[in-house]
Structures are given as C-alpha cells and as structure tokens.
PDB file of N, CA, C and O in Angstrom, chain B, residues numbered from 101:
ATOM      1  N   UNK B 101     113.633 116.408 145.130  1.00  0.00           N
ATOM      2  CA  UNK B 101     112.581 116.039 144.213  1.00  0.00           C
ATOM      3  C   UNK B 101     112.583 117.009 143.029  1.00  0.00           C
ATOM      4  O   UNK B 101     112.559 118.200 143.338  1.00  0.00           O
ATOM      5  N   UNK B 102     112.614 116.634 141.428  1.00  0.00           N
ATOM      6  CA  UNK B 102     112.730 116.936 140.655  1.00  0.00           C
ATOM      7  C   UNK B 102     111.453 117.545 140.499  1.00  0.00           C
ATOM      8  O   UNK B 102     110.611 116.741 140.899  1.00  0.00           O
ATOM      9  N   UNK B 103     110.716 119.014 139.942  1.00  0.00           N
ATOM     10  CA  UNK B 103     109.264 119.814 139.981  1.00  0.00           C
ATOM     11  C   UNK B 103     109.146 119.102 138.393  1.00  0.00           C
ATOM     12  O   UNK B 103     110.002 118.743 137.584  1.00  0.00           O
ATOM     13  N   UNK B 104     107.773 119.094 138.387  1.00  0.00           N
ATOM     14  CA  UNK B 104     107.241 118.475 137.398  1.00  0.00           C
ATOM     15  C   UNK B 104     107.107 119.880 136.148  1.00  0.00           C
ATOM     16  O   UNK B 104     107.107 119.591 134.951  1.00  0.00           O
ATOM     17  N   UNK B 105     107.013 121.149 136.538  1.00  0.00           N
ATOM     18  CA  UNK B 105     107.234 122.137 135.771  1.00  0.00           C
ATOM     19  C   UNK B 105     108.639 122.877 136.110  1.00  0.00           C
ATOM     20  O   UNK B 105     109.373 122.789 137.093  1.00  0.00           O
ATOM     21  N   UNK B 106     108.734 123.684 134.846  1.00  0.00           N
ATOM     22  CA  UNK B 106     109.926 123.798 134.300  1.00  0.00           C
ATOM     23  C   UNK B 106     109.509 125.569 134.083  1.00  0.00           C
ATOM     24  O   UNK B 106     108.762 125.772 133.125  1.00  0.00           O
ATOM     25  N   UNK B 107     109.899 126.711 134.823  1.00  0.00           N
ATOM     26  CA  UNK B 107     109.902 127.538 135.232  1.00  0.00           C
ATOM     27  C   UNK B 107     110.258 128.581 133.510  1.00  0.00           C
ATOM     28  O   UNK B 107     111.417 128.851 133.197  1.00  0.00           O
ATOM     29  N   UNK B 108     109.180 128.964 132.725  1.00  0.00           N
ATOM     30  CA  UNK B 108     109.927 129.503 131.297  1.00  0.00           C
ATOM     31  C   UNK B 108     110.012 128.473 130.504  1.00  0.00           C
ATOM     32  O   UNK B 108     110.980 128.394 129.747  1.00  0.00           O
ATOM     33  N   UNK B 109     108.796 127.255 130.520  1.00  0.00           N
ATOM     34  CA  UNK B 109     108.645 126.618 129.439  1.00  0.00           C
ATOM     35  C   UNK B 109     107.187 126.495 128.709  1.00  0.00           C
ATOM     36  O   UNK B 109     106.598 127.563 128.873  1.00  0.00           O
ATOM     37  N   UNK B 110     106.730 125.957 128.275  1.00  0.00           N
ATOM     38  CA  UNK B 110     105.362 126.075 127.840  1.00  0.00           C
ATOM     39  C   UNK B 110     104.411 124.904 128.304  1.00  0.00           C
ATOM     40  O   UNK B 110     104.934 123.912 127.797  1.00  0.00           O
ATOM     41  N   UNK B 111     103.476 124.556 128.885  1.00  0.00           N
ATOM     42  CA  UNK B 111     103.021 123.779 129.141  1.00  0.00           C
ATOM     43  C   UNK B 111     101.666 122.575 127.985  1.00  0.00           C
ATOM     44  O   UNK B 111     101.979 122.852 126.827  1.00  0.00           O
ATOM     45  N   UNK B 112     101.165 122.130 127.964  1.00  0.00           N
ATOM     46  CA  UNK B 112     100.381 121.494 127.682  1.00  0.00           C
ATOM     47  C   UNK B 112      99.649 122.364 126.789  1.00  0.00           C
ATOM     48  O   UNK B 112     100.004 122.262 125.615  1.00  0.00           O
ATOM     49  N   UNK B 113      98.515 123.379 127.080  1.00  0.00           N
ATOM     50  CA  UNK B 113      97.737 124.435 126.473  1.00  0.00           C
ATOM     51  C   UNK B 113      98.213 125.317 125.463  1.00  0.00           C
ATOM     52  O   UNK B 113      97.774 125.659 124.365  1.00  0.00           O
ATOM     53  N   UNK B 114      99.452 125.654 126.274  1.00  0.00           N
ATOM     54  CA  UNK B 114     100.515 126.518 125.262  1.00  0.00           C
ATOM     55  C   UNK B 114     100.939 125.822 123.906  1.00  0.00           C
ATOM     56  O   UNK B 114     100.825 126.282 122.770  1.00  0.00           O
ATOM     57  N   UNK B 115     101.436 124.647 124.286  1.00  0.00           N
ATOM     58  CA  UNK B 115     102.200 123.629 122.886  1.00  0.00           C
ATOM     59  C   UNK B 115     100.896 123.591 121.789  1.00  0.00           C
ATOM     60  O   UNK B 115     100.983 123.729 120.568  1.00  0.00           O
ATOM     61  N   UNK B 116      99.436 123.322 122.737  1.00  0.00           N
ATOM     62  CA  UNK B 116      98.128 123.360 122.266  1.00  0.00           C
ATOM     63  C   UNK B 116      98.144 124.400 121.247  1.00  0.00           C
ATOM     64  O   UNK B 116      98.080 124.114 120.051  1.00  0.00           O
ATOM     65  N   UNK B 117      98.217 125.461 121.627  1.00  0.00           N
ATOM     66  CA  UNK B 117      98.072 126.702 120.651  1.00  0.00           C
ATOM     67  C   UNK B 117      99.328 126.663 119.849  1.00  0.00           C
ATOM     68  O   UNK B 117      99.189 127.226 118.763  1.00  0.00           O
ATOM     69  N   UNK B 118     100.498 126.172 120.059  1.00  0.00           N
ATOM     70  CA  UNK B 118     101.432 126.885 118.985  1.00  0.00           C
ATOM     71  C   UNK B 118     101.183 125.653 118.232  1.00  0.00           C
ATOM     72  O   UNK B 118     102.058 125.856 117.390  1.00  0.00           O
ATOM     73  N   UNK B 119     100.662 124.514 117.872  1.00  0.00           N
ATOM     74  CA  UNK B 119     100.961 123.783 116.969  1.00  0.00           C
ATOM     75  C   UNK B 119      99.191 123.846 116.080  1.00  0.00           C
ATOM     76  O   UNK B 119      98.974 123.332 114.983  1.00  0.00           O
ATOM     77  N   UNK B 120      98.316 124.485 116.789  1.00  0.00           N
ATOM     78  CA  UNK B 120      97.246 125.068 115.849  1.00  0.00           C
ATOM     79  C   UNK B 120      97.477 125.913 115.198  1.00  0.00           C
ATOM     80  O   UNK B 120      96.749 126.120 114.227  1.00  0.00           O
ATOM     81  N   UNK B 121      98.931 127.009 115.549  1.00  0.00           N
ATOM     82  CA  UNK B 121      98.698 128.663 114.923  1.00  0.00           C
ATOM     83  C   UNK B 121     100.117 127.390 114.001  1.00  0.00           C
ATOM     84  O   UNK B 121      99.592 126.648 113.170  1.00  0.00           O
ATOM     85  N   UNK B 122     100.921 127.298 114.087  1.00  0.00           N
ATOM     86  CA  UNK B 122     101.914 126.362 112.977  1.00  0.00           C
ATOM     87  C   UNK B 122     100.283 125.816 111.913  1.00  0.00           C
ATOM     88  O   UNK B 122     100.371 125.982 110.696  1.00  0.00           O
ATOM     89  N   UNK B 123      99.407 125.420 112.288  1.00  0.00           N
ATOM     90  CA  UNK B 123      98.652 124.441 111.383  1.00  0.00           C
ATOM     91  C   UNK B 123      98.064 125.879 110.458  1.00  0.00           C
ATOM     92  O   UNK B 123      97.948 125.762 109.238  1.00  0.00           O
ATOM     93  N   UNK B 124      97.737 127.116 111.096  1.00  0.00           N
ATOM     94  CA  UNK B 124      97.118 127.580 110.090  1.00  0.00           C
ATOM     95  C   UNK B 124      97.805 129.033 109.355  1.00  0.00           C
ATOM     96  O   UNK B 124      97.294 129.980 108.758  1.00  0.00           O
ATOM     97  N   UNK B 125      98.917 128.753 109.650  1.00  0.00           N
ATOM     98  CA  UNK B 125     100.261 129.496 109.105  1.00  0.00           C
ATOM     99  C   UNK B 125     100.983 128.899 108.671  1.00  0.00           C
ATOM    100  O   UNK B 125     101.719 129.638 108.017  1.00  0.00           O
ATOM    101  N   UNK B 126     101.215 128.143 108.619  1.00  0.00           N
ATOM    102  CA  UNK B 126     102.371 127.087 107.450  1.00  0.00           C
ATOM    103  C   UNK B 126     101.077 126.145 106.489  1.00  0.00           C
ATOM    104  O   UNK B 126     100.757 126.429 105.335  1.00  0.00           O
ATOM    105  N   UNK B 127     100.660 125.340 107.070  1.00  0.00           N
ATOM    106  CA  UNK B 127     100.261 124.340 106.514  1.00  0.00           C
ATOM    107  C   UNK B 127      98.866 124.377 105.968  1.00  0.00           C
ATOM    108  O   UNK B 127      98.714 123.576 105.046  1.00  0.00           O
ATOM    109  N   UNK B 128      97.828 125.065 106.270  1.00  0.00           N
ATOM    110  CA  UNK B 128      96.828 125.811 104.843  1.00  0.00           C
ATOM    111  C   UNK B 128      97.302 126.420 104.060  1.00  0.00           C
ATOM    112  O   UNK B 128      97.063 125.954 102.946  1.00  0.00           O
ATOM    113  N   UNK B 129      98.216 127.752 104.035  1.00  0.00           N
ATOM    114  CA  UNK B 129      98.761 128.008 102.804  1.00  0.00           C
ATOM    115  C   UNK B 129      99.766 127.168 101.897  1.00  0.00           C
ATOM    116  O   UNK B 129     100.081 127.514 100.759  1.00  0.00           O
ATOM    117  N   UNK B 130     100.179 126.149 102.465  1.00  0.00           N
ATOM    118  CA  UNK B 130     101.190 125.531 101.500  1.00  0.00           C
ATOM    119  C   UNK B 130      99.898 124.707 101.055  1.00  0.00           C
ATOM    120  O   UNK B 130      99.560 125.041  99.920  1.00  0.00           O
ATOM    121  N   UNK B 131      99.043 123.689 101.636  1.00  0.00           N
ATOM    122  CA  UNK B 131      98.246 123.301 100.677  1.00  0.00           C
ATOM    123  C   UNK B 131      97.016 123.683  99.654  1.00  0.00           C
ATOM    124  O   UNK B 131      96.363 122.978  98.885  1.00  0.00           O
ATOM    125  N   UNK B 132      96.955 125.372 100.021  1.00  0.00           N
ATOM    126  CA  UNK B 132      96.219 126.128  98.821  1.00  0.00           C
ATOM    127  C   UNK B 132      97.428 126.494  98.203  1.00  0.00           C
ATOM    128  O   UNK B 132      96.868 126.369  97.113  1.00  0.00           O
ATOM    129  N   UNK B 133      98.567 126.831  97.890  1.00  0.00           N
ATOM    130  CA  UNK B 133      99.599 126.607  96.967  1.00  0.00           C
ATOM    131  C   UNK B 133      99.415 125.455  96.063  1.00  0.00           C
ATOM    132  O   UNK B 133      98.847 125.634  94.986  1.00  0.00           O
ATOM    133  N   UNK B 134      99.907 124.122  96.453  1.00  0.00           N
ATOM    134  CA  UNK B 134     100.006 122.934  96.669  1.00  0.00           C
ATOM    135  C   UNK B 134      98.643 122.597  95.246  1.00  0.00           C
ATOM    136  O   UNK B 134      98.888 121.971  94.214  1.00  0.00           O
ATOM    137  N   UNK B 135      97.381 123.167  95.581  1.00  0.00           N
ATOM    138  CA  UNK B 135      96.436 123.169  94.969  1.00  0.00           C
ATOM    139  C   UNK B 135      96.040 123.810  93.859  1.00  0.00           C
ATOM    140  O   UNK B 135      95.520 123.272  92.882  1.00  0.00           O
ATOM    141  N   UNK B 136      96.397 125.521  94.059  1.00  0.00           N
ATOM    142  CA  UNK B 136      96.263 125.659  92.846  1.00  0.00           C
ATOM    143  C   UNK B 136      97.283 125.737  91.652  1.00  0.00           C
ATOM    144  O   UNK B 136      97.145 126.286  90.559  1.00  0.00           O
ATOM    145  N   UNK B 137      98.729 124.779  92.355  1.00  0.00           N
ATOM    146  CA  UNK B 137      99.823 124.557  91.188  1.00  0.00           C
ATOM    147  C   UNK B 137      99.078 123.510  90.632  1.00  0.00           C
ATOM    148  O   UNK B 137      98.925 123.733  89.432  1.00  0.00           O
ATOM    149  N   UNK B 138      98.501 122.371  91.015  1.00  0.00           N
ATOM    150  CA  UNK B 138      98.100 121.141  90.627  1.00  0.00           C
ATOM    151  C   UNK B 138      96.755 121.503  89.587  1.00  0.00           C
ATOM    152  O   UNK B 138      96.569 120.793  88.599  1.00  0.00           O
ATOM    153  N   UNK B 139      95.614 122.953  89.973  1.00  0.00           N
ATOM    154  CA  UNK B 139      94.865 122.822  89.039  1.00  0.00           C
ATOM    155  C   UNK B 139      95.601 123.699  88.174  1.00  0.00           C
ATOM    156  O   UNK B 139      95.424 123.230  87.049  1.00  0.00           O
ATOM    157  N   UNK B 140      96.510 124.967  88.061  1.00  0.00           N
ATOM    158  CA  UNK B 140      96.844 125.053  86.564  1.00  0.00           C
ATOM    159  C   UNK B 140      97.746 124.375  86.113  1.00  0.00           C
ATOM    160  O   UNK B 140      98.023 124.854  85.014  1.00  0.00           O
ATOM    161  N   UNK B 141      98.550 123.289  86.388  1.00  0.00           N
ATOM    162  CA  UNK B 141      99.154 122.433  85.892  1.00  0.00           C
ATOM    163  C   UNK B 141      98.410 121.275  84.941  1.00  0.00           C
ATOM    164  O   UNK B 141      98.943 120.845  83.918  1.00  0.00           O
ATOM    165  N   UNK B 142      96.807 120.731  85.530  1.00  0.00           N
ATOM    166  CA  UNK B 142      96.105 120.265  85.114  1.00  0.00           C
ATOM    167  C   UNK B 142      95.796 120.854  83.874  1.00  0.00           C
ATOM    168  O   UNK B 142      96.128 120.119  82.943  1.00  0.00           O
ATOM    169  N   UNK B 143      95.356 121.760  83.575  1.00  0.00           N
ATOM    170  CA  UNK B 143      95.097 123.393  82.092  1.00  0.00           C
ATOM    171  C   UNK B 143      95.874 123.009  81.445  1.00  0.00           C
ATOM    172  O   UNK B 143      95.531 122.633  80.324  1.00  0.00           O
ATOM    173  N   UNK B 144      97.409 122.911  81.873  1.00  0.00           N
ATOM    174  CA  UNK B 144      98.665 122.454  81.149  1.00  0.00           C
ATOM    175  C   UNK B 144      98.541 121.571  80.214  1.00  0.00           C
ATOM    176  O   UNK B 144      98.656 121.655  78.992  1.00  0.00           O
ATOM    177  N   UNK B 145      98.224 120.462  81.116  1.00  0.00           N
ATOM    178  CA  UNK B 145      98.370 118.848  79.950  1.00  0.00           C
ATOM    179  C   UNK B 145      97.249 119.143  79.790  1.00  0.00           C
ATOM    180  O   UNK B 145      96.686 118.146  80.243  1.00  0.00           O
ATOM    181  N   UNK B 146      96.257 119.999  79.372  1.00  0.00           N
ATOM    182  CA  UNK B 146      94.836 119.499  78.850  1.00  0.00           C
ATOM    183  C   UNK B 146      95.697 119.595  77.235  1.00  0.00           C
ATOM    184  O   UNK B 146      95.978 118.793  76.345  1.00  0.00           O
ATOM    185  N   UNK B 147      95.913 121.166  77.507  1.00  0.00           N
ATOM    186  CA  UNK B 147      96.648 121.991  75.913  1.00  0.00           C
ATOM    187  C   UNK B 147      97.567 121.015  75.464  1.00  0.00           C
ATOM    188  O   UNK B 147      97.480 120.601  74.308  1.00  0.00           O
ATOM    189  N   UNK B 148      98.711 120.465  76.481  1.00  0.00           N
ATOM    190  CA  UNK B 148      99.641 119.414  75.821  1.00  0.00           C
ATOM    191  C   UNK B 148      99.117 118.077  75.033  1.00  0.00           C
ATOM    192  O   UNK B 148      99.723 117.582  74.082  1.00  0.00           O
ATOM    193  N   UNK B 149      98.168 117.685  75.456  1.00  0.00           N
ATOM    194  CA  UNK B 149      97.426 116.226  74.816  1.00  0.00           C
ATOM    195  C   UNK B 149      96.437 116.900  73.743  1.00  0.00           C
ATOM    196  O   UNK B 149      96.023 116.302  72.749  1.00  0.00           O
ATOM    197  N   UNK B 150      96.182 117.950  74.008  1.00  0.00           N
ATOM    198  CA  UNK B 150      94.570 118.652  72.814  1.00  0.00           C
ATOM    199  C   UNK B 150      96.309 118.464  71.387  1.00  0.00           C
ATOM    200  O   UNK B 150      96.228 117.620  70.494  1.00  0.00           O
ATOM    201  N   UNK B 151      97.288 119.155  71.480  1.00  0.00           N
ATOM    202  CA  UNK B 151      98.264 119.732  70.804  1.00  0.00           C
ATOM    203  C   UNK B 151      98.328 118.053  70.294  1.00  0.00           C
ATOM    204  O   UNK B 151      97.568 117.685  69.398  1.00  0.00           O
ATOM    205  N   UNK B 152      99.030 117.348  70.763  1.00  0.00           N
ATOM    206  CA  UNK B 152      99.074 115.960  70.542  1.00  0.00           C
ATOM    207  C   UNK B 152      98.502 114.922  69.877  1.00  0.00           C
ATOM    208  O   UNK B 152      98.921 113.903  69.328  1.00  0.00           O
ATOM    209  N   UNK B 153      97.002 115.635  70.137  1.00  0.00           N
ATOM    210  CA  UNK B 153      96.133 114.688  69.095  1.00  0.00           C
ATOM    211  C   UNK B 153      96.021 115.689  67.839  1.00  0.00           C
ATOM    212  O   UNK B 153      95.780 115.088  66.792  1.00  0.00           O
ATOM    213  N   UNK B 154      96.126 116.891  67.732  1.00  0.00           N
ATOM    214  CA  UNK B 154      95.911 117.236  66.616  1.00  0.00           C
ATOM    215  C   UNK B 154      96.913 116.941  65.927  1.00  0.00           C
ATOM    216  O   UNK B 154      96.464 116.641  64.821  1.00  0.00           O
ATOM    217  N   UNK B 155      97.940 116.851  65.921  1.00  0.00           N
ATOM    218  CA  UNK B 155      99.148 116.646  65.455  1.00  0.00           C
ATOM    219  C   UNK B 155      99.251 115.300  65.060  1.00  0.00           C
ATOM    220  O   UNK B 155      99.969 114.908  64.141  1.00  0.00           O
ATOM    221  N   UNK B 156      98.386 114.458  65.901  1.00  0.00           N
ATOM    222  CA  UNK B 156      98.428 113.223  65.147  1.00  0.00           C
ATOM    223  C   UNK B 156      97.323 112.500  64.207  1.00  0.00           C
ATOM    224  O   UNK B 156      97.293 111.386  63.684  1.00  0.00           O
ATOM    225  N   UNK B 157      96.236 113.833  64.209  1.00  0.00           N
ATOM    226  CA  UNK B 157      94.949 113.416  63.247  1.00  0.00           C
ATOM    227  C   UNK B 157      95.691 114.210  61.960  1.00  0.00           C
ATOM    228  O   UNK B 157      95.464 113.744  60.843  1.00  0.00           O
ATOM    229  N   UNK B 158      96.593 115.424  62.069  1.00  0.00           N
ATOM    230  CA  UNK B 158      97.474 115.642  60.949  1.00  0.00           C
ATOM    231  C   UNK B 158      98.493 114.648  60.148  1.00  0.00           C
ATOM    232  O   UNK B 158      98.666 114.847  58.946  1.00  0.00           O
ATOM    233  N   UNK B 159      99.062 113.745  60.706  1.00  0.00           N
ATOM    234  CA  UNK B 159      99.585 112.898  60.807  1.00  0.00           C
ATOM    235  C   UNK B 159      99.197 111.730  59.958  1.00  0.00           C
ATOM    236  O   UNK B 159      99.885 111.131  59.131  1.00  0.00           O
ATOM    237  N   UNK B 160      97.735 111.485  60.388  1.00  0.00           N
ATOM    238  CA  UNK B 160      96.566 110.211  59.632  1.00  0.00           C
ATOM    239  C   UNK B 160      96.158 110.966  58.581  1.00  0.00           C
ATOM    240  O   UNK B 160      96.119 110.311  57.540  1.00  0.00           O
ATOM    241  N   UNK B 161      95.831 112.141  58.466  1.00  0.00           N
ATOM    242  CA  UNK B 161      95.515 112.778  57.307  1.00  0.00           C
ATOM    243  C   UNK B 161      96.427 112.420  56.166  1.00  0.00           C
ATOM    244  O   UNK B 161      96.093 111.767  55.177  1.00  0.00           O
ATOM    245  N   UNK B 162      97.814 113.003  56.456  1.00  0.00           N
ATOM    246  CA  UNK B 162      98.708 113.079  55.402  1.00  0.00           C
ATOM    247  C   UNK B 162      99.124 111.460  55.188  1.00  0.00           C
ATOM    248  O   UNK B 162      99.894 111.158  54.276  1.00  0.00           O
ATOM    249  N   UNK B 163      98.742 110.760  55.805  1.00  0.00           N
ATOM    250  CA  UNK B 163      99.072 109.068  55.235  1.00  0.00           C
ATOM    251  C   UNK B 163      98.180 108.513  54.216  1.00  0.00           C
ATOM    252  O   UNK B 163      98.476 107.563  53.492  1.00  0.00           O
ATOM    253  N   UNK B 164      96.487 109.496  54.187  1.00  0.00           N
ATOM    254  CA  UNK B 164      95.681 108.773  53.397  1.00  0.00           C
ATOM    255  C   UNK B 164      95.878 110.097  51.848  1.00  0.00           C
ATOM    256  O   UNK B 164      95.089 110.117  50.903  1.00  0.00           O
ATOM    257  N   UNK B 165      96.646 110.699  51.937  1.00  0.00           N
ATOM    258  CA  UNK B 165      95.904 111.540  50.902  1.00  0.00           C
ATOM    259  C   UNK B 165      97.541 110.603  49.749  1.00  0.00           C
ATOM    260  O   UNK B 165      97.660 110.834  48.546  1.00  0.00           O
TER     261      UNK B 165
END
C-alpha cells in the first residue's frame, strides 16, 4: 500500500503558508511598482497633451494674424 504522505514533503498547511508568504513577497510589491509607474506615467501625458495643445493654440494663432 502506497502512504498517503510523502516523508520530506510539505503538506496541505505548509503549501498554505508558502503561497501566502509568495503573495506578500512577490506580488504586493510588484503591484505597488506596477502602480506607482502607472501614476507617474499618468504626470507624463498630462505635460505631453498640456505641450500639445499649446502648440496648437500657437498654431491657430499664427493662421489668424
């Protein structure tokens, strides 16, 4: 008869804990990374589109004068 445990493996509780301590060692810090690339990236295109429209109310300017 084949034992249902495996002598030097991890059981049920154990896998329990290593895939909570994986959740808050890998995977909160990559998505506070994750987050604050996305809000200063956001800052980014604010300046890129602010740049954009001025450039193009310069643009309408110099067509009417």
């Amino acid at each position: 008869m084949v034992p249902l445990f495996i002598p030097g493996v991890p059981g049920g509780p154990e896998l329990l804990v290593i895939l909570v301590m994986l959740l808050f060692y890998i995977a909160i810090p990559i998505i506070i990374i994750v987050a604050i690339f996305n809000f200063l990236d956001g800052k980014r295109g604010y300046e890129q589109r602010i740049e954009a429209l001025e450039q193009r109310v310069e643009q309408l300017e110099n067509e009417r004068r």
